[in-house]
N, C-alpha and C positions, 0 to 999 in steps of 0.2 A: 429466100424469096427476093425476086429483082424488084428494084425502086421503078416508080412510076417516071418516064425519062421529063415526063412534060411539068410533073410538081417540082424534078431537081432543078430545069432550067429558069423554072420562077421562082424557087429559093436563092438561084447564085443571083440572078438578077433583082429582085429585091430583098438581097441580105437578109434572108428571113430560116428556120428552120426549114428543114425539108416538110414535117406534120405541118406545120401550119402553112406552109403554100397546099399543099393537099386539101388542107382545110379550105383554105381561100377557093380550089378549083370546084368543092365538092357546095360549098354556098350558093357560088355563080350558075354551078350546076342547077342545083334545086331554085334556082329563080327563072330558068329558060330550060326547062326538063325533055323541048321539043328536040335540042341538040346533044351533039353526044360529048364525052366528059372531052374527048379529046378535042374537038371544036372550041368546046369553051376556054379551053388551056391556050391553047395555040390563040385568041380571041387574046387572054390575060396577058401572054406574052409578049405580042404585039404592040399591049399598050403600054407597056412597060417598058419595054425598048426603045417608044416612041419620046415617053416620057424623060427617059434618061439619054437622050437623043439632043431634049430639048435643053439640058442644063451645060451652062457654056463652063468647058473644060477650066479655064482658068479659075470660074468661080469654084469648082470641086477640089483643085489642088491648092488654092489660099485656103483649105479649110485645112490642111494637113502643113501647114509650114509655119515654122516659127515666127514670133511676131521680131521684127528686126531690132535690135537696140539701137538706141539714139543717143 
C-alpha cells in the first residue's frame, strides 16, 4: 500500500509522524467536509511552509550550535 504523498509532505515539514500528519489532514478534513482531502492538505501545507518561511534562519541554527566558552 502507497503512503498518502500529501500526509508524507506535512510530516517532513512539521517533523511529525507520517499517522499523525494524516491525522491532522483527516481533522481539517471533517471540519470543512465541503472540500476534498487533497484541498485541505495542500491548504496545511501551504501554511506550514509559510510558517517556517517566517522564522529567520539564524534564529533556527543558534538553536543547534554550542553555547561558546568564555
Amino acid at each position: 500500500m502507497s503512503r498518502n504523498k500529501d500526509a508524507v509532505r506535512l510530516a517532513v515539514l512539521k517533523g511529525v509522524s507520517y499517522s499523525m500528519a494524516l491525522r491532522v489532514i483527516r481533522e481539517a478534513h471533517a471540519e470543512s467536509p465541503d472540500e476534498s482531502h487533497h484541498a485541505v492538505a495542500v491548504r496545511l501545507i501551504e501554511a506550514e511552509e509559510t510558517r517556517l518561511a517566517a522564522v529567520p534562519v539564524k534564529t533556527v541554527t543558534a538553536m543547534f550550535l554550542e553555547p561558546r566558552a568564555q
